[in-house]
C-alpha positions as CSV (number, residue, x, y, z in Angstrom):
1,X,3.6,2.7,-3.9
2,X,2.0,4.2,-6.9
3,X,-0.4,6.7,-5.1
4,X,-3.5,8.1,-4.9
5,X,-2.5,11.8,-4.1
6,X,-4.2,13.2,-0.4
7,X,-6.8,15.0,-1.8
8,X,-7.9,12.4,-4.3
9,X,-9.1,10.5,-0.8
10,X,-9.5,13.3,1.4
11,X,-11.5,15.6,-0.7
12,X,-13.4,13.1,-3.5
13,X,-17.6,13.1,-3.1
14,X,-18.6,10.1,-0.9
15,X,-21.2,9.7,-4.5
16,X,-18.0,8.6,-5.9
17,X,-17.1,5.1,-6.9
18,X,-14.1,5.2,-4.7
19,X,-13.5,1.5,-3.2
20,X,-11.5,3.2,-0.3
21,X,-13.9,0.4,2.7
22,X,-14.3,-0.2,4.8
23,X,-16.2,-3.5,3.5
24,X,-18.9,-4.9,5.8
25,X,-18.4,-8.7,6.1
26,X,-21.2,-11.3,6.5
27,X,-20.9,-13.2,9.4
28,X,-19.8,-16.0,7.6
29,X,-17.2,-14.3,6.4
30,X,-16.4,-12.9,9.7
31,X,-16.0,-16.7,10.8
32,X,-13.8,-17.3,7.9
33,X,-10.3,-19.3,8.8
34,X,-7.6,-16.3,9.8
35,X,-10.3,-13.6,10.3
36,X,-9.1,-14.1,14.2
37,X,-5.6,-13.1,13.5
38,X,-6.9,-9.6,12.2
39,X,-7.9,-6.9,14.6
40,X,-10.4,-4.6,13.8
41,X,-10.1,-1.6,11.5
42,X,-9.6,1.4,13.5
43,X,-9.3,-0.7,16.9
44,X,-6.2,-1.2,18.8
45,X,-4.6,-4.4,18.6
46,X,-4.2,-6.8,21.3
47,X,-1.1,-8.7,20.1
48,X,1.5,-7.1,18.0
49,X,1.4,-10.2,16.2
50,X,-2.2,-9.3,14.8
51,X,-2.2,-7.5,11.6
52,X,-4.2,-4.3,11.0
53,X,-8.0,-5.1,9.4
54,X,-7.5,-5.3,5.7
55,X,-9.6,-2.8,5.1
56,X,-8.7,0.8,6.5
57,X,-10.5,4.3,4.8
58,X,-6.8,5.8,3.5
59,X,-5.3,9.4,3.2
60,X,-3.1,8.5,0.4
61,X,0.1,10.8,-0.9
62,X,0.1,12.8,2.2
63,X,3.1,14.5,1.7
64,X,2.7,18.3,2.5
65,X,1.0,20.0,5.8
66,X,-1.5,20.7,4.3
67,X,-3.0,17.8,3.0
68,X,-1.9,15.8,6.7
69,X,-3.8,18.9,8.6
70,X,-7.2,17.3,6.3
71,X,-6.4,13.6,6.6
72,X,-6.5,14.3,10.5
73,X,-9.4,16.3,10.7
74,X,-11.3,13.6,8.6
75,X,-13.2,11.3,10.9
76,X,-13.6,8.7,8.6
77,X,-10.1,8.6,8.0
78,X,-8.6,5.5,9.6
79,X,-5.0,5.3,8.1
80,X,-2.8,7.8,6.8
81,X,-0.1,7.2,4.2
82,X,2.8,9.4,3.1
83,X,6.1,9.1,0.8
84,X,9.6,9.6,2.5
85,X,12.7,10.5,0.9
86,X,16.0,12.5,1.8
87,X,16.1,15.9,0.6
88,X,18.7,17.7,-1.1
89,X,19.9,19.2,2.4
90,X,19.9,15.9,3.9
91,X,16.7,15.7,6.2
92,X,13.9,13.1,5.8
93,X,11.2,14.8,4.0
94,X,7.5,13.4,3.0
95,X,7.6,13.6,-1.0
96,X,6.7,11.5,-3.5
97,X,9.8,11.6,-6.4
98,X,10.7,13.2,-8.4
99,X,9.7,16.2,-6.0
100,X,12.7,17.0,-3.6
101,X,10.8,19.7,-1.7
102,X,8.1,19.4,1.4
103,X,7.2,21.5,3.8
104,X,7.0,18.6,6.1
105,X,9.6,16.5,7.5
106,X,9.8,13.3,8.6
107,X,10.2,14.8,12.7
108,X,7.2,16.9,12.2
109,X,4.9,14.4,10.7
110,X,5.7,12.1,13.4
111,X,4.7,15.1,16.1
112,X,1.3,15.7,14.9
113,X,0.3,12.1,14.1
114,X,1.0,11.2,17.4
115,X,-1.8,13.1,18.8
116,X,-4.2,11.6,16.6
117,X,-5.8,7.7,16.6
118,X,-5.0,7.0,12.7
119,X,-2.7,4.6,11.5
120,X,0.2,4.9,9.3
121,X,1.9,3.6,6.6
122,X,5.5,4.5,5.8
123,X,6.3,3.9,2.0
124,X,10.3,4.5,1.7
125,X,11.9,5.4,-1.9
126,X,15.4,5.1,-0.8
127,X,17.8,3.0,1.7
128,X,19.1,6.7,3.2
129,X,15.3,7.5,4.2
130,X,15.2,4.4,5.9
131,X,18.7,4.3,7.6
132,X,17.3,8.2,9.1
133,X,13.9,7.6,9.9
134,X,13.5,4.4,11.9
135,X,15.8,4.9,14.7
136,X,13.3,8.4,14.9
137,X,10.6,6.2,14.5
138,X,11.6,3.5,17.2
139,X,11.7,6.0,19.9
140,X,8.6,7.5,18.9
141,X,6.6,3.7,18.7
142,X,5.6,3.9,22.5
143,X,3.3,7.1,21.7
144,X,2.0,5.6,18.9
145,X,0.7,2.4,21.1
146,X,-2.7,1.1,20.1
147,X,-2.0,1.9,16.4
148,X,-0.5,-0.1,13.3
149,X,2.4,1.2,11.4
150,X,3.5,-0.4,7.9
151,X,6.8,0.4,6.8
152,X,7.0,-0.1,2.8
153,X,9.2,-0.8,0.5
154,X,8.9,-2.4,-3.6
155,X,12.2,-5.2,-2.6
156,X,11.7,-7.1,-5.5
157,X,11.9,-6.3,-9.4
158,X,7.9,-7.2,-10.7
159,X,5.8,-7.2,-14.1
160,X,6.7,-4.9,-16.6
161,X,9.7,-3.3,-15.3
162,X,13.7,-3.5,-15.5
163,X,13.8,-0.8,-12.5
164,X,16.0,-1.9,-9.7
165,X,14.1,-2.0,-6.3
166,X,15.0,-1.5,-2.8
167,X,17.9,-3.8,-1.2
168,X,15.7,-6.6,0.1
169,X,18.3,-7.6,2.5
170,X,19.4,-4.1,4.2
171,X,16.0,-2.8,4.2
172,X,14.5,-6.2,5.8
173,X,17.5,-5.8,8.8
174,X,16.8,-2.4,9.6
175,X,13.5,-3.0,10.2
176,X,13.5,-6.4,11.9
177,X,16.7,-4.4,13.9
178,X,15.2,-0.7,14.8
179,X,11.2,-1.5,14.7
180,X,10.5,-5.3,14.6
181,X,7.1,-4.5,15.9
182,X,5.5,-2.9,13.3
183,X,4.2,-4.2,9.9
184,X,6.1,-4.9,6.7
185,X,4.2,-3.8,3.8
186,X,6.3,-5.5,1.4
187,X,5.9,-5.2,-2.5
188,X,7.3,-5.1,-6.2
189,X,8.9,-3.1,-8.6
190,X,6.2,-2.6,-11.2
191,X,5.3,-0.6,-14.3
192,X,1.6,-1.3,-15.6
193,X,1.2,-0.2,-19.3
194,X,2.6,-3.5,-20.3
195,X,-0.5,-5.1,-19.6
196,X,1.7,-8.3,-17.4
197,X,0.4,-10.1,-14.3
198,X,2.3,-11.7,-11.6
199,X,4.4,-14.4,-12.9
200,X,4.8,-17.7,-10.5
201,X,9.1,-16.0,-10.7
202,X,7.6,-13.1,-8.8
203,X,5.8,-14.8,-6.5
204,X,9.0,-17.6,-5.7
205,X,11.5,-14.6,-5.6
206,X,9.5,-13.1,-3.0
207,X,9.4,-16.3,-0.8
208,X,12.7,-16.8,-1.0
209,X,13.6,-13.5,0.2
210,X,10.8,-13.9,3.3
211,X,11.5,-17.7,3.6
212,X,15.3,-17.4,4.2
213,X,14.7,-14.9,7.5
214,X,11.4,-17.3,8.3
215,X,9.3,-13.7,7.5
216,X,5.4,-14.7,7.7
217,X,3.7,-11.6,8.9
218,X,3.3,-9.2,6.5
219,X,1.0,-6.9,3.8
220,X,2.1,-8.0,0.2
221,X,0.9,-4.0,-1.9
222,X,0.0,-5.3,-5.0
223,X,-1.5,-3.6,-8.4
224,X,-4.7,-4.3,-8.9
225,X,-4.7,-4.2,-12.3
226,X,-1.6,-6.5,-12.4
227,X,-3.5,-8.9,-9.6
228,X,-6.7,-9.0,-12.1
229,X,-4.4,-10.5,-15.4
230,X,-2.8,-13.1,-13.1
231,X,-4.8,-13.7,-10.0
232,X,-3.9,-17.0,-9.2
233,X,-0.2,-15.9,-8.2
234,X,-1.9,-14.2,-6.0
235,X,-3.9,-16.4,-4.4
236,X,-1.2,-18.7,-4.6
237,X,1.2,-15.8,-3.0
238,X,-1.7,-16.0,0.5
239,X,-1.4,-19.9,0.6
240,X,2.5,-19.7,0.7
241,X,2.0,-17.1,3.7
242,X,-0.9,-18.4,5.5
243,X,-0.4,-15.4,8.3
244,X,-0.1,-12.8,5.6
245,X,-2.4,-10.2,3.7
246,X,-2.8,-8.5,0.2
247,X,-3.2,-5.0,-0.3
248,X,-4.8,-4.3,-4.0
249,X,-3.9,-0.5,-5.0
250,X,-4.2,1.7,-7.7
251,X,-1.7,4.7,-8.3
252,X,-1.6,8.4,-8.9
253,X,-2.3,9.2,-12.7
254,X,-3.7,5.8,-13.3
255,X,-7.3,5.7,-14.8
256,X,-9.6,4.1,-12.3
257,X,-10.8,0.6,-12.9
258,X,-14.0,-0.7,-14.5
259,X,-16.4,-1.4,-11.2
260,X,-16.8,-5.0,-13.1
261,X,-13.2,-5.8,-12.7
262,X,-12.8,-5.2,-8.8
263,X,-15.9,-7.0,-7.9
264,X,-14.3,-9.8,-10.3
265,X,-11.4,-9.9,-7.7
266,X,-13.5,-9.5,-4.4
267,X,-15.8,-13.0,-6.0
268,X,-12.7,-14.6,-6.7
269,X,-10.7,-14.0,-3.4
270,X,-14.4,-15.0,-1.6
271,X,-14.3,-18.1,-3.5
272,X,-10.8,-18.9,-2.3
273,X,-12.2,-18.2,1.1
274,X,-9.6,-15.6,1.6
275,X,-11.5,-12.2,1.3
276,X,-10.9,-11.4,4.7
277,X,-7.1,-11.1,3.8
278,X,-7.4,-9.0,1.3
279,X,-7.4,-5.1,1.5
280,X,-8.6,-2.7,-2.1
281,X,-7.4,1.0,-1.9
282,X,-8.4,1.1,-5.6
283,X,-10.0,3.8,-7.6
284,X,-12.8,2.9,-9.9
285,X,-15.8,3.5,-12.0
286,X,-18.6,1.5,-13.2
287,X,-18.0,0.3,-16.9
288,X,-14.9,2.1,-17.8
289,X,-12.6,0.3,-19.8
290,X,-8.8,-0.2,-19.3
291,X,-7.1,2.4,-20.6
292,X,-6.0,0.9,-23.7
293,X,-9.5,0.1,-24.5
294,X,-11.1,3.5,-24.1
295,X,-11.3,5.2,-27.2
296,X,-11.9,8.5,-25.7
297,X,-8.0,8.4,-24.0
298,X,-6.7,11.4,-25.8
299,X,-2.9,10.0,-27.7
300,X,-1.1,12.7,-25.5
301,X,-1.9,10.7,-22.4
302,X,-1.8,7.3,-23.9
303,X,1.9,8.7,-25.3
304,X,2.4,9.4,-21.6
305,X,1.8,6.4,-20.0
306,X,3.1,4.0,-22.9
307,X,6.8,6.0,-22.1
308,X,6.3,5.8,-18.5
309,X,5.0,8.6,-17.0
310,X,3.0,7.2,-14.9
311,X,5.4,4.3,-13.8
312,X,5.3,2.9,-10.6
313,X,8.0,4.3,-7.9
């Protein structure tokens, strides 16, 4: 993903306007069709073929000791995710690129999660990270019962963006062959300054991928900002995978959202009764205007972004 760094979550005022949930539901909503299929946040599951609540309280970017030792010791922390990539030396590391440095490795991180209660997502930048980590991982699952684990990936080439993304096919067998029980978090390959939604292409490329290995469980991560220029591909992407849910994020460096614009997606996904599927680890303020529209952007950051900067890993 495109993160929110650790401290961002871990260490922001609860004053701010940080959509981080958890969301509380009307009981309509509650009653909603495929609310049943979706256990609880912060509950254990009672099938592994439930998916996690939608809406979790995340540690984002937790990629050094540090900022894992506060994401455990915050109570209101329900999920924990980290960056994993091989280091020059060859080891698994947590770091987000283009760092090659941690001073926590994938074995480590494993060791003190398991003696908490959070969740976890794994978001993998390269094939060798994944080929090293989820046999690790596999034997570690049965200490890690009672809690959801996403592994992620960006498998398909999205908006904006001529970056080539993870194999879809290798990364798809080694999860289905060394942890089939945990949750694929499954996204796209995006950079965001070009102002393009989801195209109908990106949303077909993805089912076929899923539909040829009859895939139906699984987190779609998708931009927020990207979701809000073209949401009906995304509502379109939920009917195509009726078991499935959306995770709306917004990334490290990436101005926050105007307040208007998420509660414009939370109406629209409630009036496609399909709110309950739909997670938002998105940053945002009330009234602030895209980036390109805010005059007070200094040129030095706008240069930034417009050249990629802040490009989506």
């Amino acid at each position: 993903d495109f993160e929110m760094s650790a401290d961002a979550v871990v260490n922001s005022s609860r004053d701010e306007a940080v959509l981080r949930g958890p969301i509380v539901f009307t009981s309509e909503e509650l009653d909603a069709p495929g609310s049943a299929q979706i256990a609880g946040a912060g509950q254990e599951s009672d099938t592994e073929d439930e998916l996690p609540h939608p809406e979790q309280v995340w540690a984002h970017g937790v990629c050094s000791l540090r900022e894992l030792d506060a994401a455990l010791g915050d109570m209101t922390i329900t999920a924990i995710e980290t960056d994993i990539l091989m280091s020059a030396a060859g080891e698994p590391i947590m770091a987000h690129p283009p760092s090659r440095d941690s001073d926590l490795s994938f074995r480590r991180f494993l060791d003190l999660v398991i003696e908490s209660r959070k969740h976890i997502k794994l978001d993998f930048k390269e094939l060798a990270a994944v080929e090293a980590c989820l046999p690790l991982l596999a034997k570690a699952l049965p200490s890690l019962a009672g809690r959801h684990v996403w592994l992620n990936a960006d498998i398909i080439a999205g908006p904006g963006t001529r970056e080539e993304p993870m194999d879809a096919e290798h990364f798809l067998d080694l999860c289905t062959t060394h942890c089939p029980s945990c949750v694929l978090s499954l996204g796209w390959k995006v950079h965001i300054a070009g102002g393009e939604g989801y195209a109908p292409a990106h949303i077909q490329h993805m089912h076929q991928v899923l539909h040829k290995r009859n895939i139906s469980r699984v987190v779609f991560a998708v931009c927020a900002r990207l979701a809000y220029y073209e949401l009906e591909s995304i509502v379109s992407l939920l009917q195509l995978f009726p078991r499935s849910q959306v995770l709306l994020w917004t990334g490290t460096g990436e101005p926050p959202m105007r307040a208007e614009n998420v509660s414009y997606l939370r109406e629209r996904f409630a009036h496609h009764h399909m709110l309950d599927r739909v997670g938002f680890d998105v940053k945002s303020a009330p009234g602030l205007p895209g980036l390109l529209q805010d005059a007070k952007v200094g040129a030095a950051q706008l240069s930034r972004w417009v050249l990629g900067s802040y490009s989506r890993w």
